[in-house]
PLY file of the C-alpha trace (Angstrom):
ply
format ascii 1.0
element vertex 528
property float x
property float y
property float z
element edge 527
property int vertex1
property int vertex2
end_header
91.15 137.75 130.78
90.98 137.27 126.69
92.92 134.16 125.49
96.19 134.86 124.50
95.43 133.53 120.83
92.33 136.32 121.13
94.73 139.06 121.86
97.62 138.32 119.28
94.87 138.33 116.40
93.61 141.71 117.90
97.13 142.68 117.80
97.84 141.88 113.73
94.66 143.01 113.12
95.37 146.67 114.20
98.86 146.12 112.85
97.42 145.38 108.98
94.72 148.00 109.66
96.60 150.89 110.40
97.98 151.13 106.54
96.93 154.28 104.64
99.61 155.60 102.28
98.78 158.74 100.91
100.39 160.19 97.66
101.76 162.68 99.98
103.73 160.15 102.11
105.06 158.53 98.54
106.33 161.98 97.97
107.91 162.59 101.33
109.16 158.96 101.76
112.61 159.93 102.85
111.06 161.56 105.55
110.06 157.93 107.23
113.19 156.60 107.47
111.63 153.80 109.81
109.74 152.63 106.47
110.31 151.39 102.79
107.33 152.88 100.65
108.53 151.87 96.82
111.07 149.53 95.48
113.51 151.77 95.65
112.56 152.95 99.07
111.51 156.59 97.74
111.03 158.43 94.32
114.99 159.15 93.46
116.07 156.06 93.87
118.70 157.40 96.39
118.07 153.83 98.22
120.06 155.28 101.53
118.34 155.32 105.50
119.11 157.57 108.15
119.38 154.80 110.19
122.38 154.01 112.41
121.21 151.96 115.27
123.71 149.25 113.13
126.74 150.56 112.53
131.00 150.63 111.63
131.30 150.19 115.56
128.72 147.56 116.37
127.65 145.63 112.68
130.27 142.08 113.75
127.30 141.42 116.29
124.45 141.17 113.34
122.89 138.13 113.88
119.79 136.43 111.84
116.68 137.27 113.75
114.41 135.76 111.99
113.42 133.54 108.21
110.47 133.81 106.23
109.92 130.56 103.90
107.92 131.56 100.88
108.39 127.59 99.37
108.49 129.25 96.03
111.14 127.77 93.46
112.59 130.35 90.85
114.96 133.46 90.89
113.78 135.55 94.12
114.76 138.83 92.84
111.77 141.29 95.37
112.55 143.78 97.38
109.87 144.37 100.22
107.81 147.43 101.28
107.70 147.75 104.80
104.79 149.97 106.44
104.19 151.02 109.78
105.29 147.58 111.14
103.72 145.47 108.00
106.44 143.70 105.19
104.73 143.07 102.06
106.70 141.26 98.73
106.31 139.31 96.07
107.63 135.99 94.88
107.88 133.78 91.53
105.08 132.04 90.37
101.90 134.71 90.62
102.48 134.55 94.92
102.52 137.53 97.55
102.69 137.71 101.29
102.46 139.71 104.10
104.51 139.72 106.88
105.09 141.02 110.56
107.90 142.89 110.35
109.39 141.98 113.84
109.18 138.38 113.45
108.08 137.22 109.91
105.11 135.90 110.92
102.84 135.79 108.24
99.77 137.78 108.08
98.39 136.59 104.49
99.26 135.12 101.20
97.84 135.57 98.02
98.17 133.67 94.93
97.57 134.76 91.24
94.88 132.52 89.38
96.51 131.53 86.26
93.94 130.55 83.43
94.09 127.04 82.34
96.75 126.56 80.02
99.09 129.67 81.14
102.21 128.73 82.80
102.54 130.32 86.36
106.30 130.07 86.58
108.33 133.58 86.14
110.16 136.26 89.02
108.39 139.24 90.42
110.44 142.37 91.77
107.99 143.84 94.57
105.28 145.71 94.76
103.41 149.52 95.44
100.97 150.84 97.49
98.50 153.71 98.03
96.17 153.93 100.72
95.52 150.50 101.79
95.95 149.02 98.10
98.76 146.94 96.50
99.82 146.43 93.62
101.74 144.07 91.46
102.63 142.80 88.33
101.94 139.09 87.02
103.86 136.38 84.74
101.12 136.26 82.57
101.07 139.97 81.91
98.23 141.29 84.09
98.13 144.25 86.72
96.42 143.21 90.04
95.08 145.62 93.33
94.87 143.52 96.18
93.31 144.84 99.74
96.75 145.46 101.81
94.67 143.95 105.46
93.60 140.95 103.71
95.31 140.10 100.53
92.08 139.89 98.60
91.85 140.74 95.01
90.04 143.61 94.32
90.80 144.12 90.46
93.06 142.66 87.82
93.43 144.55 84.49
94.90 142.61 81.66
98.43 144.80 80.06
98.44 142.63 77.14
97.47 139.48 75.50
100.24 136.71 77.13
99.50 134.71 73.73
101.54 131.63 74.35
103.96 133.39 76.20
105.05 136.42 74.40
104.46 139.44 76.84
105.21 138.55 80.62
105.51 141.37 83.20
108.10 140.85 85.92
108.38 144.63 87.64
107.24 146.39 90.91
104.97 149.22 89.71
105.31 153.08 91.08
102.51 154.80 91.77
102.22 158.36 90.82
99.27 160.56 92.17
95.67 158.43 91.31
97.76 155.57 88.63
99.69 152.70 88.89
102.52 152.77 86.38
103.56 149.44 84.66
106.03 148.56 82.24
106.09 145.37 80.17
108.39 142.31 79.75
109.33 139.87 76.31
111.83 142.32 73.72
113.14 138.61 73.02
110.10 137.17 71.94
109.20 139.84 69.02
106.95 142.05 71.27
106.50 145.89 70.87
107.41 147.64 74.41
105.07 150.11 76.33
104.70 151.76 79.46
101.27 151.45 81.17
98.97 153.40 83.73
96.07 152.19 85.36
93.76 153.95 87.38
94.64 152.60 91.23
90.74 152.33 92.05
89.32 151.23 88.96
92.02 149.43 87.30
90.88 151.03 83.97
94.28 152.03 81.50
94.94 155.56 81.74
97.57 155.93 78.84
99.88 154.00 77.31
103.16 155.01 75.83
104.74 152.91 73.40
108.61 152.27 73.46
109.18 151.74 69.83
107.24 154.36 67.90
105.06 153.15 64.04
105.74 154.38 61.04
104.77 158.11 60.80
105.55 158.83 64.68
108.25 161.02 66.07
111.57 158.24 66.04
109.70 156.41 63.83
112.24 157.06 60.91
114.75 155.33 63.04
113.30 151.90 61.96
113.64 149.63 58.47
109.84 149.26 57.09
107.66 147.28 59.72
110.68 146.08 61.69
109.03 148.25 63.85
105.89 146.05 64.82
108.55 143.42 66.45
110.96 145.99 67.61
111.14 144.87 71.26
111.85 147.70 74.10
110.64 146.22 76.71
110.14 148.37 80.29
110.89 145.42 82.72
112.37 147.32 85.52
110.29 149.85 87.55
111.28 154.21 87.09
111.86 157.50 89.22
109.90 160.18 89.34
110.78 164.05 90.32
107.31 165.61 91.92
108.71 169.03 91.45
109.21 168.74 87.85
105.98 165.93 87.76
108.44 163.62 85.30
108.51 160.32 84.93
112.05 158.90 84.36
111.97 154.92 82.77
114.57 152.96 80.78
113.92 151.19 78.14
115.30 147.84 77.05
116.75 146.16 73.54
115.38 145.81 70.52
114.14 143.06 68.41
115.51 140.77 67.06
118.22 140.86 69.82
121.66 140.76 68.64
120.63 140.88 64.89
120.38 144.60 62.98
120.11 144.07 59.52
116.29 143.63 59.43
116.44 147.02 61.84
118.63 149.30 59.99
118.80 152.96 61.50
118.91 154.26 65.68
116.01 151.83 66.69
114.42 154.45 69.16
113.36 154.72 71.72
115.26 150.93 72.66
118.28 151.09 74.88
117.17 154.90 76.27
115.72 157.13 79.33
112.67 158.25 78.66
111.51 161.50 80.56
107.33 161.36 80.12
104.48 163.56 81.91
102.90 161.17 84.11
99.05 162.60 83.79
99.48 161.95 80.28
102.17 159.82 78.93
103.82 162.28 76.88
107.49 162.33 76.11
109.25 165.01 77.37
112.37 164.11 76.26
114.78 161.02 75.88
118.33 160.23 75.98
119.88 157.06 73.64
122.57 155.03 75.45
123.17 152.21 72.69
121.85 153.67 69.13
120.79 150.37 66.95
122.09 148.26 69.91
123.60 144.89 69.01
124.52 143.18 72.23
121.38 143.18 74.41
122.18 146.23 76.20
119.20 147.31 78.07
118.56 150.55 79.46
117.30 149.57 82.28
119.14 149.81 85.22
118.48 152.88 87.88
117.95 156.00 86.57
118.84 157.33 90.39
118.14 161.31 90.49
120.31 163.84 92.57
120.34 167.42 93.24
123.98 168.19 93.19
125.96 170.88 92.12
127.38 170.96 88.99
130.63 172.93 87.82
129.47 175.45 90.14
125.64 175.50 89.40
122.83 173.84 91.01
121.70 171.01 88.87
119.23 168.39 88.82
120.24 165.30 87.80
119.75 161.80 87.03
122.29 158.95 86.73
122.49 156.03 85.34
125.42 153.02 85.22
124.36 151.63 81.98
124.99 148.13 80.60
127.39 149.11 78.00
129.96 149.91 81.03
129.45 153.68 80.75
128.54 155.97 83.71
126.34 158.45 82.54
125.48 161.88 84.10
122.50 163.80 82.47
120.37 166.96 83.22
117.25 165.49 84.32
115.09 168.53 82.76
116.15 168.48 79.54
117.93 165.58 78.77
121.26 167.55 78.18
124.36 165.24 78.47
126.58 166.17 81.11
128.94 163.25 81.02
129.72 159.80 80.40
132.50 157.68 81.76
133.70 154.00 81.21
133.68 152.33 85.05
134.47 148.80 83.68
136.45 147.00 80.81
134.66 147.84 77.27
136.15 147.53 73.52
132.97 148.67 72.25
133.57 152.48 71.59
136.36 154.83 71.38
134.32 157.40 73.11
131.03 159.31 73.92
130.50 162.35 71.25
129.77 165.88 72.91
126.22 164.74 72.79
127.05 161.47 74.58
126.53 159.18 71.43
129.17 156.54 71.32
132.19 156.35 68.88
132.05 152.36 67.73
135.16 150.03 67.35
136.12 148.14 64.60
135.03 144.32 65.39
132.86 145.29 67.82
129.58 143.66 65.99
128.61 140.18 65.88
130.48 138.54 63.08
130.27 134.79 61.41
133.89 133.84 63.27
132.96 135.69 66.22
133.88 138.85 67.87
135.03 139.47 70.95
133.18 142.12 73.01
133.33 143.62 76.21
131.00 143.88 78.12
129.59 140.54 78.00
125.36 139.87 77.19
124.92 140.57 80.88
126.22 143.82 80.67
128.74 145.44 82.97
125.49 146.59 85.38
122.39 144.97 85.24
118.75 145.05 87.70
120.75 145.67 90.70
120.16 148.44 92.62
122.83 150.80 93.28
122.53 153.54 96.25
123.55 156.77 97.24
125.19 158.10 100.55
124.73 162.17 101.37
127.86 162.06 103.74
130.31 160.67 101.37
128.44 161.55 97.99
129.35 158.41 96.28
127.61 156.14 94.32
127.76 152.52 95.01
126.83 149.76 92.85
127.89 146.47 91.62
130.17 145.63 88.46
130.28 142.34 86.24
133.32 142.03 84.84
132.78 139.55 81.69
133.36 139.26 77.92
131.83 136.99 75.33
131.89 135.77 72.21
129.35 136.87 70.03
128.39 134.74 66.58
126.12 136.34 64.15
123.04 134.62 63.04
119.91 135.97 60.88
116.29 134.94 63.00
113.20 133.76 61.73
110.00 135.46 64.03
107.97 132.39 64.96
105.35 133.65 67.38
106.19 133.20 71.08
109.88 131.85 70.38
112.40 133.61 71.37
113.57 136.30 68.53
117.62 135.80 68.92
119.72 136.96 65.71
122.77 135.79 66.66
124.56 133.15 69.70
127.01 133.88 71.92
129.59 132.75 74.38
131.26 133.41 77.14
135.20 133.95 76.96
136.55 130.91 78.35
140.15 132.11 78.44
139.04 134.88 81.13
136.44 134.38 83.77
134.26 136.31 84.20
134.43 138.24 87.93
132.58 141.26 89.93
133.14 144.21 91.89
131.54 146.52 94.26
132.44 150.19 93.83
131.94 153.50 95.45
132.54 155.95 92.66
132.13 160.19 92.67
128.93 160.64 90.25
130.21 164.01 89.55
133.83 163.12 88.06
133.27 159.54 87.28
136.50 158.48 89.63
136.35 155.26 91.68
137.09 156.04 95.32
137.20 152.16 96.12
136.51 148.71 95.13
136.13 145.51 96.00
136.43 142.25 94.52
133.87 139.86 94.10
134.85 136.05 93.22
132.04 135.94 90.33
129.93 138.42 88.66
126.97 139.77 91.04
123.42 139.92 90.52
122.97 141.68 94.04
122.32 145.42 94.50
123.65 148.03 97.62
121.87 150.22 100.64
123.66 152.82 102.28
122.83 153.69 105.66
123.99 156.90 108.31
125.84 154.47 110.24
128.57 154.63 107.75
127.68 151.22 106.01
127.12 149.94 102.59
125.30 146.32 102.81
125.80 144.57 99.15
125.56 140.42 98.24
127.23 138.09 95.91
126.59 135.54 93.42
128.35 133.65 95.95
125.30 133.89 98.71
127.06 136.30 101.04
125.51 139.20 102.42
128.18 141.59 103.24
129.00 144.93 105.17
131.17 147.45 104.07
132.69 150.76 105.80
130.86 153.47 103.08
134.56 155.41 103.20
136.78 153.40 103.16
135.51 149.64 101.87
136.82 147.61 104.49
134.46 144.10 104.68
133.34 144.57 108.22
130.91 141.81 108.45
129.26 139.19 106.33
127.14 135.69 106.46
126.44 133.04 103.83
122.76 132.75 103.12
123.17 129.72 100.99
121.99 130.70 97.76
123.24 133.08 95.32
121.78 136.75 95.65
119.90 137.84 92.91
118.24 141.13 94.48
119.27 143.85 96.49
119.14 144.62 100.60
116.93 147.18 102.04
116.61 147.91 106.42
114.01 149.54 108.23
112.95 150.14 111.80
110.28 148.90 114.18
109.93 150.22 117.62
112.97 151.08 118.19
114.74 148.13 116.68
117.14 148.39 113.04
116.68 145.29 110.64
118.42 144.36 107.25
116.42 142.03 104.79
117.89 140.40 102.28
115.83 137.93 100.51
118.00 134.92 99.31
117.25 131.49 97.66
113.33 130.74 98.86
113.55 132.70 101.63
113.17 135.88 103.46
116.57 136.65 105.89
116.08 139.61 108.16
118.96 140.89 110.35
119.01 142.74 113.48
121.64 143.62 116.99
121.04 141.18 119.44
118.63 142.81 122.06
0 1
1 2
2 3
3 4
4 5
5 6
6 7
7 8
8 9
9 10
10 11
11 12
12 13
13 14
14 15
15 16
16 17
17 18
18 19
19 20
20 21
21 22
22 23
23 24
24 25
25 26
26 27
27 28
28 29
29 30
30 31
31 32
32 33
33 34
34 35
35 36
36 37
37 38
38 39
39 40
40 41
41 42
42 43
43 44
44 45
45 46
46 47
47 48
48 49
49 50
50 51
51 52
52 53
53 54
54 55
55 56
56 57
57 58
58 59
59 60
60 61
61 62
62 63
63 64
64 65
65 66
66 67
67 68
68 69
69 70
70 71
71 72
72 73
73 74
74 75
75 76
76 77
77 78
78 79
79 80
80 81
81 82
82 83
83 84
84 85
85 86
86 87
87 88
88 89
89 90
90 91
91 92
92 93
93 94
94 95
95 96
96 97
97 98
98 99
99 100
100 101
101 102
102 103
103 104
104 105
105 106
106 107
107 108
108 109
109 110
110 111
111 112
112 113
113 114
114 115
115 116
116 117
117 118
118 119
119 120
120 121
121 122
122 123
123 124
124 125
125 126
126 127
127 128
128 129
129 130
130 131
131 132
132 133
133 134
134 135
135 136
136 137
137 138
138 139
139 140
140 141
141 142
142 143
143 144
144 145
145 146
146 147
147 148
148 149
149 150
150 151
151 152
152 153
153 154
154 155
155 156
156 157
157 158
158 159
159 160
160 161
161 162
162 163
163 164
164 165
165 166
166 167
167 168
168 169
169 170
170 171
171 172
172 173
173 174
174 175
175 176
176 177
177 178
178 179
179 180
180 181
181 182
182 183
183 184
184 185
185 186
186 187
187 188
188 189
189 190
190 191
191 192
192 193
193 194
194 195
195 196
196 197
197 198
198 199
199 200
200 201
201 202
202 203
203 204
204 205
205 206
206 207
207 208
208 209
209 210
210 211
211 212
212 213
213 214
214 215
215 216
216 217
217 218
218 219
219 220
220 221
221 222
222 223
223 224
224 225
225 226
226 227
227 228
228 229
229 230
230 231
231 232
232 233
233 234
234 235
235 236
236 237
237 238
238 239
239 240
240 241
241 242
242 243
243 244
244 245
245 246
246 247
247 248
248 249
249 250
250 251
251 252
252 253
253 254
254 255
255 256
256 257
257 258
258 259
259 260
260 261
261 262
262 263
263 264
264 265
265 266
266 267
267 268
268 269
269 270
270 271
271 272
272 273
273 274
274 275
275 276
276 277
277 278
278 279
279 280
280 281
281 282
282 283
283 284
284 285
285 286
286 287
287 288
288 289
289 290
290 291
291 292
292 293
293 294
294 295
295 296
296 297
297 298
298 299
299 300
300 301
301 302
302 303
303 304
304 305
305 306
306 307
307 308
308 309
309 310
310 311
311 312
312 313
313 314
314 315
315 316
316 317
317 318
318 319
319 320
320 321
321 322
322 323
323 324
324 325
325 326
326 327
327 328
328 329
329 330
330 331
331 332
332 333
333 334
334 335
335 336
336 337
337 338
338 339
339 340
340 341
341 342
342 343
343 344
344 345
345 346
346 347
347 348
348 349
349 350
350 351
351 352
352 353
353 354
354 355
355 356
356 357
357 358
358 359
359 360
360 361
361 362
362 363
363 364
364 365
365 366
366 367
367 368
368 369
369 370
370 371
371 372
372 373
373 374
374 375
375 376
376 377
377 378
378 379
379 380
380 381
381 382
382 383
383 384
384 385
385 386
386 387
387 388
388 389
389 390
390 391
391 392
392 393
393 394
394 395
395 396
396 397
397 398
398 399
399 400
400 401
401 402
402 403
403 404
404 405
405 406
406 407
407 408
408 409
409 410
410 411
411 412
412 413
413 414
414 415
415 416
416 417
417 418
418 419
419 420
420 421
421 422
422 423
423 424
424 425
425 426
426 427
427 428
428 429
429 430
430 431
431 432
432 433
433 434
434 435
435 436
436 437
437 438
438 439
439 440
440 441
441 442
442 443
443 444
444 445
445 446
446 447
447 448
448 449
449 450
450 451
451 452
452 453
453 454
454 455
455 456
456 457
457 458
458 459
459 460
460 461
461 462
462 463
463 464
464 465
465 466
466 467
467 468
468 469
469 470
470 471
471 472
472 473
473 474
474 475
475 476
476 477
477 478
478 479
479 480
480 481
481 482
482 483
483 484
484 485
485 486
486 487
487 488
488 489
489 490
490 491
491 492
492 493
493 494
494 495
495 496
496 497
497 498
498 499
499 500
500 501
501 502
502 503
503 504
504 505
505 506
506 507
507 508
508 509
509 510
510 511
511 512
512 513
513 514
514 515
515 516
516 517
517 518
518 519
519 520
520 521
521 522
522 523
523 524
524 525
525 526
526 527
């Protein structure tokens, strides 16, 4: 009879060793509903399981089945893959782990080597696999592969030079056939943004596409002299990607100097946009400008989620977005085309979006020497969080910050690896600033339902066939909602505010809900 120690290694073993994640399975993720491939559980972004084991009927008996420690201090803001049984994510500070997905245990851990000198604090969002490879993102800027059974390192490509803390990388990368695609971190320190691929078995750059275009390049006009060379549009949060139409979908983030546009005169492309690129090559296909010459740190970069629904009769691809600047934008994802744009939360910014979708500004709406007053707030009215999609009631769900400030205008000086502000800001005292979950029709724009947070939330949604939406709170709760009509049903404190967003997934049999919260790594499940 083998020792029962013998047995259980045996048993992880085969576990770790059965990974092999083809580019087909990426591509036909939504097919294993028991699994969560990418960090946003499939290509589109859709971020909804056919999974109703938990449901309306049965979701008041969730209980915590089990806690992962990671012991790592810092904003936890990953969302884990789960394959075939295994839970890999990420966590501040260069660290990684993998996990049993029925009880936490851990399998490995890996952490990054940081050269001497380099700080190693600094959040990571997840990571992606193909075959038995991960992949991940570090603080100090560099791409790693790691060996999925073991954790070891098996390459590590530098993106670009950290130099005293100037570009950081803080994504989960997609992979896209043969490359791992990468976008950068650091539009407030002065850097110029660029989205990266690596080949996955060699580690070797591919292409690189840069976010804010030199002199002489297409959108290169849009830029005062060499403001250019500092111009920011940074890629910090990871794309989509449409197989059929072999496009890469990725916002892009603000330019530099933040907050300050005089030394930046003209549209600032491509900062604050979508850009649609070929991802063999890196070529723009198109792109679509939220926030032309954007003076309140209004990143691009929340999910660009893509749908195939029908449009004033016709059959449309699309991608969505709900941007920072409190507009819900609808887009044809082949062309670019604007389809519409809608406010879903309290803005003073513009009067309107143009036929083209190109805003109409305000008076006072700038950063002034007394200070203006401008809704949305520096936060934005969406942010990371990840919003989610559910086929049955073909709503989009997503969480709102509700928040003004105050912003003061202020010319920079660039001092290499300090942080390239142009102006300060505020937050309206007189009106506190407050959050929402919403379920709102992507084709019309109208909210179906909301419901009130306390504060602002950082935390994201999934929607599953069991008629739930599971979202968090800056508060620490982890909540479920009925996806029709938004009654609470269900919710638990996990004693730290939620920064990320929940994913679930299935293991012989059994539904779990992760949400990770604080240091740790909460996983939910029906008692058995």
């Amino acid at each position: 009879m083998r020792p029962a120690a013998a047995v259980f290694c045996l048993a992880l073993a085969s576990l770790v060793a059965a990974q092999n994640v083809t580019y087909e399975r990426l591509v036909h993720a939504l097919d294993e509903q028991q699994n969560w491939l990418t960090y946003w559980g499939d290509y589109s972004a859709v971020r909804h399981r056919d999974l109703k084991q938990i449901s309306t009927t049965n979701v008041k008996d969730l209980r915590l089945d089990w806690i992962f420690q990671t012991g790592q201090a810092g904003s936890f803001e990953t969302v884990p893959l789960v394959v075939d049984g295994v839970m890999y994510l990420t966590a501040s500070n260069g660290y990684a782990y993998a996990l049993d997905a029925r009880s936490g245990r851990q399998l490995w851990m890996y952490k990054h080597a940081f050269p001497p000198g380099r700080k190693g604090n600094g959040v990571n969002r997840g990571f992606a696999i193909l075959g038995d490879r991960l992949f991940m993102v570090t603080p100090d800027a560099n791409v790693v592969a790691l060996d999925a059974r073991t954790g070891r390192l098996l390459w590590q490509t530098e993106m670009a030079s950290f130099n005293d803390g100037q570009y950081t990388a803080t994504l989960a990368p997609t992979v896209i056939k043969d490359k791992v695609i990468v976008g950068i971190s650091g539009a407030e320190l002065g850097i110029r943004g660029f989205i990266d691929a690596y080949d996955a078995a060699t580690g070797k750059r591919v292409w690189r596409f840069w976010t804010v275009p030199a002199k002489g390049e297409p959108g290169g006009d849009t830029w005062l002299a060499d403001s250019w060379k500092r111009g920011g549009g940074s890629t910090w949060m990871t794309g989509t990607y449409d197989p059929q139409l072999n496009t890469l979908y990725w916002g892009v983030g603000n330019p530099g100097p933040d907050l300050y546009g005089e030394s930046r005169k003209g549209d600032n492309l491509y900062t604050c946009s979508l850009v649609a690129l070929d991802p063999d090559t890196g070529k723009l296909k198109w792109h679509f400008q939220f926030t032309p010459h954007d003076l309140h740190d209004w990143d691009a970069a929340e999910t660009p989620m893509l749908l195939d629904l029908k449009w004033k009769g016709r059959d449309r691809k699309l991608v969505v977005q709900a941007n920072r600047n409190a507009f819900f934008y609808v887009l044809d994802r082949e062309t670019g085309e604007f389809l519409m744009g809608k406010p879903f939360a309290r803005q003073n910014w513009a009067s309107e979006l143009d036929a083209k979708g190109r805003p109409i500004l305000m008076k006072n709406q700038e950063p002034s020497a007394e200070g203006s007053q401008v809704c949305p707030g520096l936060a934005g009215a969406a942010n990371f969080m990840a919003p989610s999609y559910n086929p049955d009631t073909k709503w989009f769900y997503f969480a709102v910050r509700e928040q003004c400030d105050v912003y003061y205008t202020n010319a920079p000086v660039y001092i290499e690896g300090r942080p390239y502000w142009g102006s300060v800001t505020r937050a309206l005292m007189e009106e506190p600033e407050w959050g929402l979950l919403k379920a709102l029709d992507p084709l019309t724009g109208e909210t179906k339902w909301d419901f009130r947070y306390f504060h602002a939330p950082w935390a994201g949604t999934v929607s599953t066939a069991g008629g739930l939406i599971f979202a968090g709170d800056a508060d620490g709760y982890l909540m479920a909602f009925d996806a029709t009509t938004g009654k609470n049903l269900w919710k638990i404190n996990t004693g730290n505010p939620i920064v990320n967003s929940p994913m679930t997934y299935m293991v012989n049999g059994r539904q779990y809900v992760t949400m990770p919260s604080g240091s740790a790594v909460l996983t939910f499940a029906l008692p058995q």
